[in-house]
Structures are given as C-alpha cells and as structure tokens.
GUKE-282584 format. One line per field, with one value per residue (C-alpha): residue number from 0; x, y, z. Coordinates in steps of 0.05 Angstrom, whole numbers, always signed. Layout:
<torbas>
pos <- (NUM, ...)
xx <- (X, ...)
yy <- (Y, ...)
zz <- (Z, ...)
</torbas>
This chain:
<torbas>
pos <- (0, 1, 2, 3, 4, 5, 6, 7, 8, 9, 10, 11, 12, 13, 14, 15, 16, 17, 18, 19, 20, 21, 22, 23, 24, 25, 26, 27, 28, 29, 30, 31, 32, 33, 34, 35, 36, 37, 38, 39, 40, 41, 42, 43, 44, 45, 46, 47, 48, 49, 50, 51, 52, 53, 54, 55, 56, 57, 58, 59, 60, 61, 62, 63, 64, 65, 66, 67, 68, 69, 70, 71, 72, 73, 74, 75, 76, 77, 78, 79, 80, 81, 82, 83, 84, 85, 86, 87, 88, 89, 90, 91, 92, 93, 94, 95, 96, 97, 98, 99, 100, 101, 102, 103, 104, 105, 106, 107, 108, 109, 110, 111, 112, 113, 114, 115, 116, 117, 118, 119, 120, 121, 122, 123, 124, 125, 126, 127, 128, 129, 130, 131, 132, 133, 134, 135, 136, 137, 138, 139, 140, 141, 142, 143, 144, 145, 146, 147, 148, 149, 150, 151, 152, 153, 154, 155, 156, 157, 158, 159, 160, 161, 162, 163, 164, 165, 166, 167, 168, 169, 170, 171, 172, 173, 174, 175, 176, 177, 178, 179, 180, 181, 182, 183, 184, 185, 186, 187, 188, 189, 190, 191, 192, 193, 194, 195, 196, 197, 198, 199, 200, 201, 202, 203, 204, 205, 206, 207, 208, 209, 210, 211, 212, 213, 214, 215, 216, 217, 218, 219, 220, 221, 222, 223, 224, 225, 226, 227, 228, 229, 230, 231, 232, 233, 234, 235, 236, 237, 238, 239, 240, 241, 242, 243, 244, 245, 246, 247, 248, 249, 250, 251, 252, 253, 254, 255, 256, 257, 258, 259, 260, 261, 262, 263, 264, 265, 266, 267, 268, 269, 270, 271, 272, 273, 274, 275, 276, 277, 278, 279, 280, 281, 282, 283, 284, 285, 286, 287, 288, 289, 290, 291, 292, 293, 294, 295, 296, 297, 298, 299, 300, 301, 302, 303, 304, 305, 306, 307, 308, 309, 310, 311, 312, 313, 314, 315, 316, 317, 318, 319, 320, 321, 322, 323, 324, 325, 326, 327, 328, 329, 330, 331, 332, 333, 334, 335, 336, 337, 338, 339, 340, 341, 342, 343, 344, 345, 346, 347, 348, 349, 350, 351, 352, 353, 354, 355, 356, 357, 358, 359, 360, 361, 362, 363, 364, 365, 366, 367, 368, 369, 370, 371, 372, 373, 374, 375, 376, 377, 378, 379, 380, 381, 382, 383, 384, 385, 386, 387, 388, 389, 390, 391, 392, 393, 394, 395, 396, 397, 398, 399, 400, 401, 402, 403, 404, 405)
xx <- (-109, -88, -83, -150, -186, -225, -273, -329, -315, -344, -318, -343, -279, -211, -138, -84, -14, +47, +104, +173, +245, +257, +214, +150, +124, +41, -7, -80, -119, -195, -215, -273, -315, -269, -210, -182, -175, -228, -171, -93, -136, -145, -78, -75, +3, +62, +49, -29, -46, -118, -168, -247, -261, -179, -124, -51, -20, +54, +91, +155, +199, +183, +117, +92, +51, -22, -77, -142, -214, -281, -320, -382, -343, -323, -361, -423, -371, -312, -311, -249, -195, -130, -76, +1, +71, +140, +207, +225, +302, +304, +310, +304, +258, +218, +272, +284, +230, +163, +114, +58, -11, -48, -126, -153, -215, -198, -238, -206, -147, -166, -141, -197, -142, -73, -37, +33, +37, +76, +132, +164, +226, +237, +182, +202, +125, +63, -11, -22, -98, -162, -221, -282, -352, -405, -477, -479, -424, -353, -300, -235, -193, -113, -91, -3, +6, +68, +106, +174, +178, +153, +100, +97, +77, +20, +3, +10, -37, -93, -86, -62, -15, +65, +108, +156, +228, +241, +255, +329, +336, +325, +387, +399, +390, +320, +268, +235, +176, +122, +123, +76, +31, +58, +40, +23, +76, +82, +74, +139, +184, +179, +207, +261, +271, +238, +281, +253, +219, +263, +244, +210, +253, +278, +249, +262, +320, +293, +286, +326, +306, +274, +310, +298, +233, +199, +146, +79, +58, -9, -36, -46, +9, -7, +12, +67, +127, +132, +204, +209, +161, +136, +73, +18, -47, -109, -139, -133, -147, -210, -230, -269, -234, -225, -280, -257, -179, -149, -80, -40, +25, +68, +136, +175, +223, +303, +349, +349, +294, +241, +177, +155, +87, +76, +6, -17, -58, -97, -102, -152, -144, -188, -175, -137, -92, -129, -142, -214, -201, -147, -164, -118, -123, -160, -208, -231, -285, -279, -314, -384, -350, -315, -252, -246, -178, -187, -153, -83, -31, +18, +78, +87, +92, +57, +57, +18, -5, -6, -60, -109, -139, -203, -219, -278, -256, -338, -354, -308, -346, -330, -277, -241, -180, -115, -97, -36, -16, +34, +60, +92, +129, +81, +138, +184, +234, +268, +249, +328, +298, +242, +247, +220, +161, +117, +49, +13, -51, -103, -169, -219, -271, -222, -166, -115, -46, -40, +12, +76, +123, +172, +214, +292, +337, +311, +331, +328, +262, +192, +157, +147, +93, +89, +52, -4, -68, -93, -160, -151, -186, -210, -230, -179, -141, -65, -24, +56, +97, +131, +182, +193, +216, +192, +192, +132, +109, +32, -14, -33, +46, +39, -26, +24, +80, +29, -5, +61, +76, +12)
yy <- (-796, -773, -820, -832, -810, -855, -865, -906, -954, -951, -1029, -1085, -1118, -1077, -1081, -1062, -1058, -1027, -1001, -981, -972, -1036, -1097, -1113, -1172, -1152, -1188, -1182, -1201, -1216, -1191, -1198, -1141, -1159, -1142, -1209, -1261, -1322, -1372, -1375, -1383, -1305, -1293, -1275, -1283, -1302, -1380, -1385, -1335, -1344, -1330, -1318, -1261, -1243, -1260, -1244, -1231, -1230, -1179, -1226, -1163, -1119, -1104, -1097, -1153, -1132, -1160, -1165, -1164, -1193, -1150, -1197, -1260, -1228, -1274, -1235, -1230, -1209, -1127, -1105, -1133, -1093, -1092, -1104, -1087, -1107, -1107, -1164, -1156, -1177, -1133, -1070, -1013, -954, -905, -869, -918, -888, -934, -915, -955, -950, -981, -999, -1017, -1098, -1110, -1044, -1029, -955, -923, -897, -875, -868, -862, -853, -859, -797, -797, -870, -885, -950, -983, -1053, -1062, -1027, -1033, -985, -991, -1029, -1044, -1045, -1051, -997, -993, -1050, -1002, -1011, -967, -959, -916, -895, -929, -921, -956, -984, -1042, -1053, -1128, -1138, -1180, -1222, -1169, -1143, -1224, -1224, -1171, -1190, -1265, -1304, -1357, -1343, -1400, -1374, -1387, -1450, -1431, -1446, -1520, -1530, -1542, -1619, -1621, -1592, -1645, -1664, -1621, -1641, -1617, -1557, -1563, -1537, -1490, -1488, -1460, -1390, -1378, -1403, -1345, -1341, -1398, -1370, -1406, -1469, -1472, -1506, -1458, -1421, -1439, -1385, -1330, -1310, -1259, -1190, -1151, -1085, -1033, -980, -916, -855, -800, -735, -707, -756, -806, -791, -761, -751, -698, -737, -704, -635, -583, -613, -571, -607, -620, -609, -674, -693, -715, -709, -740, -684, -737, -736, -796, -790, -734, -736, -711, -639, -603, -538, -511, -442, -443, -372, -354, -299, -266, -208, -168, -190, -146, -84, -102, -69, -85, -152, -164, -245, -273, -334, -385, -456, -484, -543, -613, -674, -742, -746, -687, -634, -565, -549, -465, -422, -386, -320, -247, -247, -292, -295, -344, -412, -479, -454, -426, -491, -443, -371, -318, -267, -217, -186, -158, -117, -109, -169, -121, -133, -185, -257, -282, -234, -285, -334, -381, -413, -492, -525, -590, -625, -570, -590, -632, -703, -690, -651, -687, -655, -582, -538, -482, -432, -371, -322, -257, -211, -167, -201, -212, -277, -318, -295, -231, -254, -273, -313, -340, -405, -429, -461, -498, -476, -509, -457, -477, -465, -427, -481, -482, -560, -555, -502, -508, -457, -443, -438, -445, -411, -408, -354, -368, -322, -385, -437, -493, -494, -556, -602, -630, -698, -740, -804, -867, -871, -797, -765, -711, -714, -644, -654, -602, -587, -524, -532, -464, -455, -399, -365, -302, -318, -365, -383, -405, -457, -500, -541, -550, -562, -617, -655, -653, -684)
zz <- (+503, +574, +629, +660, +600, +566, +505, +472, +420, +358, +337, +372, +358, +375, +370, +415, +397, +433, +400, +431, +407, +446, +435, +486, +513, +509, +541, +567, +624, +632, +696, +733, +768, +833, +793, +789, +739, +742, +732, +703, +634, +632, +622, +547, +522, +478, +508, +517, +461, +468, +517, +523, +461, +472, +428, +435, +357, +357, +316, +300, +314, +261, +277, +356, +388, +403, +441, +402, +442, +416, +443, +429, +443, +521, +578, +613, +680, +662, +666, +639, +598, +611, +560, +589, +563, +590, +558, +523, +554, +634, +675, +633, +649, +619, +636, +564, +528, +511, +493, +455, +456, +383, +387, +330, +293, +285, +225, +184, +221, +233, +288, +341, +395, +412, +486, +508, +582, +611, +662, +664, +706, +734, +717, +683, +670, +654, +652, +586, +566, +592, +547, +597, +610, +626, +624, +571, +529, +511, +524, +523, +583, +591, +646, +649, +721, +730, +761, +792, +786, +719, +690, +756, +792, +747, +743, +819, +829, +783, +812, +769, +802, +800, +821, +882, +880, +924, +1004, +1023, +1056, +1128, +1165, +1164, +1248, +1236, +1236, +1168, +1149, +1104, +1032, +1019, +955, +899, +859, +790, +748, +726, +656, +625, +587, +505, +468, +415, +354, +379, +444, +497, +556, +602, +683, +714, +733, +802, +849, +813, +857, +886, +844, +847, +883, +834, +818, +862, +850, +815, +841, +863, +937, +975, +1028, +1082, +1124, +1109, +1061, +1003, +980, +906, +866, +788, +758, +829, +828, +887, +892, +907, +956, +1035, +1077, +1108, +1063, +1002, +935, +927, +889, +878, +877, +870, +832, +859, +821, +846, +828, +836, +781, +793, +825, +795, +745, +712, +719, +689, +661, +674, +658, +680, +647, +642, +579, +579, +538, +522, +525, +450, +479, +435, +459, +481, +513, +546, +608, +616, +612, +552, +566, +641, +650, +598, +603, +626, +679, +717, +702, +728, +720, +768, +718, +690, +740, +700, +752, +801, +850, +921, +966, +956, +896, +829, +788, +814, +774, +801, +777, +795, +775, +800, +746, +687, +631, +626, +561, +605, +627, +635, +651, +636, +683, +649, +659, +594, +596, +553, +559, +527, +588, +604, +664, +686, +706, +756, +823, +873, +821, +840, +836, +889, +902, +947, +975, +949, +1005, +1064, +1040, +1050, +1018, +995, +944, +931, +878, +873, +816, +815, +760, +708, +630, +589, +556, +555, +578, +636, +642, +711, +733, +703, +727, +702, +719, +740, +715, +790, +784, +827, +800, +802, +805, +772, +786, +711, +715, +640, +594, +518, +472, +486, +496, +498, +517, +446, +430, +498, +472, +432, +479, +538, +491, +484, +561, +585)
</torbas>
C-alpha cells in the first residue's frame, strides 16, 4: 500500500503487526467519529491489552507485537481504530528504521496487505494503519503520520489523559496555593521481567531540526522552489484542492553537447504499489484519459518546457494512488551531459507555476525519478521532490525502481 490508500477487508477479524530491525511498542486506539477516544479504556497496549473488539498480542521479541480488531465485536460509535508503533528504546527515532505494517486475515493468518511508510526522520512515533468504518464496510487505509514526542503525543492527541511532569515549587515567600486535581496517571511503561512499572516519563526534549530538504511544505505563500525529498502539500488556504495539474520538464544539452533525446514520463501505481500504465512517448493518453503526454521532443532545444504531462487528478480512478514522474536518456547519454533540467508543477486552469524543482548534481546514470505524487487519506495530493538516478534508459526499466520509492 501507499500512504493514503486504502482497501476493503475481506475478514471480519484482522491482525496488525509491525516489524522493524529494532523492537516496537504497538498499540491501538478506538476512536470515535470526533477522532477522540471515549475514555483512557481505548487505549489498547502492552499494560491494558484489551479493549472493546481490540487486543494487543505481544511478540516476546522474536516475533513483532500486533494489535488484533474484532471487527464484529467493535462498539456501533467508535469509527476507526488506528494502529501505533514506537520504539521500544527512549528516545530513539525512525531515522534509518523502516517499519513495515503486515494485516492479516486473524482467523488464517493470510496476509491481505502490507505498508511501509516512506520518508521517516525524526519521528520517535508513528500512526502506521487505521482499520475504519464506511457505509456499514470495513476497511483498512495507510496512514504513516508521525510524532516527535512519542507515544504521548499520539495519546495526547487522540485524548487519552497523560500525566504532566510536576510544575517547579513556588518560591517559599509566595503564598500557599491550592492543590490542582490530579490527573489520572499516564499509562505506566512495560514491566520487564516482572519489574515493577517505571513512573511516567518526562516531557520529551525538542526534537531535533530535519535535515535540509526534507519535511513537508504548503502553497499558501505562493509559488515553492522544492529541495531533493521536500515534500509540499497541493492545497492553498482558502482554496479548494487542485483538480487538474500540468507537470513541465525542460533541459538543455551540456556544454559542448550533442543533442540529447530525454523523454518524460508518469508511471501510475495502486494502493499495493503495483503498476496499473505508463504515460510517455509511446503511449500518450492512459487511464481513460485523467493522464495526457503532449508528445516526444527529440533535442531539448528551445526555451520553456520540452514535455508536458497533463494529470487530472478529480479524473484518476479511485486505485489510483501514487504517481512517478521520470525522465530517461533514450539516447543513451548520462544525466552529466544535460543542463539546466527540472520539472515543475503548473495549475492547468490558470497557468500558475506552484512547484519547481531543479536538478543539480547529477550522476552518471540514463535515469532520474524526478518527483512523486501521493493521495492522501484526507484526499489531498502530496508532490515530493525525488532527484534520484537509476539505470534506465526507458520508461519500462523505471516501473520497478519507481514502485520501491513510493
């Protein structure tokens, strides 16, 4: 699956586990159709393992924990259940771990979907899956938001009650003040080898700042010049979401270069990351038409953009949930020999540049997947700048490399 994607189960009873190099902590949460847990009971974990038609099955450390829904068993208001991981060592985060979420059919174990959320830093916890609710159906949708402060924040946020650390004493001149209620304790850490409960942990420190280029931007100030794995939002405030975007990509030979055939493409994935058409040269017009080329340029030469590709994402059918856009030297030369190349993302209804990525420091490679669009669970459409070279000289040698970047 890609994040934001989402299918029907087939099981009215599923199982989700989450397996890393590093042991998780995974836990679910029953939420209502305000997006908030009824009471502290919803929280589904290592210490209160069972909940409403939700069960938390630890994997001892050989095996990863999972969180197993009822689907039957699941109480007429709560919507969603979303499914949690954290690493089990403080303070750790995502950066170099990729977890990957298997579901599975509880009573035979098979698997209906798998989903490894893409481009994790700093996160020290993540929201991976939610089983949900729709039209009396049950189905199952890739979430991959992350946290900064762990599982109290994703607790925090879904409103279950986290104790605060105690405020500093009042200077002794200060007049007494009254004790505020308490409040009920946070969930007390895992218990190793019968220990006794560790206190609840202090306020996580702040995390540390990303990297350059990564993170995720929106358009509200105007037109976005992206970084290599920059991510920015296709939504405006104020505005509705973009129907319909044109993705230009230009470039010139190098110095003293020949000419350089370059041809663009989109290559088009569903939800399990499996290739549904390619859109290039060949093939002009794919996916009843949501996707248009507007045809082969053989040079680079001239000003503006050499291939448009047209994407009518209100168009797209519903599997439709993450696109490629590459580029590949039918000629055979590297990316060393071409200048000044980018892509960038146009408004098709006014003409608008949103979005420019250009791209410097190339490698000697025949290929470059440029950047990625992915539907949201919310339905917005997210645009990652990518700048990353294979070994390809056609479209049909990207579909697997562009699977495994989603």
């Amino acid at each position: 699956m890609t994040p934001g994607s989402n299918i029907p189960l087939s099981a009215a009873g599923v199982a989700v586990d989450v397996a890393a190099p590093v042991r998780l902590d995974v836990s679910g949460l029953l939420l209502t159709a305000h997006g908030k847990v009824r009471s502290d009971a919803d929280f589904v974990f290592y210490n209160q393992p069972a909940g409403p038609g939700v069960t938390y099955r630890s994997g001892g450390g050989a095996s990863p924990d999972a969180i197993t829904v009822d689907t039957a068993a699941v109480p007429a208001d709560i919507e969603r259940i979303v499914v949690t991981a954290s690493p089990d060592e403080a303070g750790r985060t995502f950066q170099g771990v990729e977890p990957t979420a298997t579901v599975r059919d509880a009573a035979t174990g098979a698997v209906l979907a798998t989903f490894t959320p893409p481009r994790l830093g700093t996160e020290t916890a993540l929201v991976v899956v939610e089983v949900y609710r729709r039209g009396g159906a049950w189905k199952v949708r890739a979430v991959g938001q992350g946290y900064a402060n762990g599982l109290a924040g994703i607790a925090t946020d879904f409103g279950v009650t986290v104790e605060e650390p105690p405020a500093p004493a009042a200077p002794q001149a200060a007049p007494p003040q009254p004790a505020a209620p308490s409040a009920p304790p946070a969930p007390p850490e895992r218990s190793r080898a019968g220990a006794a409960p560790a206190p609840a942990p202090a306020a996580a420190p702040p995390a540390p700042a990303p990297a350059p280029g990564a993170g995720k931007i929106n358009l509200d100030k105007g037109r976005v010049s992206l970084q290599k794995n920059q991510t920015v939002s296709l939504v405006k405030g104020g505005r509705p979401l973009l129907t319909q975007v044109k993705m230009g990509l230009g470039w010139e030979p190098a110095y003293r270069a020949k000419d350089i055939d370059l041809d663009a493409s989109v290559i088009a994935y569903g939800p399990q990351r499996n290739h549904l058409d390619s859109c290039y040269f060949g093939k002009l017009t794919v996916l009843g038409g949501a996707i248009r080329h507007s045809g082969d340029n053989l040079t680079g030469e001239g000003a503006g953009d050499d291939e448009v590709i047209t994407v009518d994402l209100g168009r797209l059918p519903a599997e439709a949930t993450g696109l490629v856009f590459t580029v590949n030297s039918f000629s055979g030369q590297k990316f060393t020999e071409v200048a000044k190349a980018y892509c960038r993302l146009l408004d098709a209804a006014t003409g608008e540049e949103l979005v420019r990525f250009d791209l410097t420091s190339a490698e000697p490679r025949t290929g470059v997947m440029m950047c990625k669009l992915i539907r949201q669970f919310s339905g917005e459409w997210e645009m990652t700048a990518m700048g990353s070279f294979v070994k390809a000289r056609t479209v049909r040698d990207m579909v697997r490399p562009a699977a495994a970047a989603l």
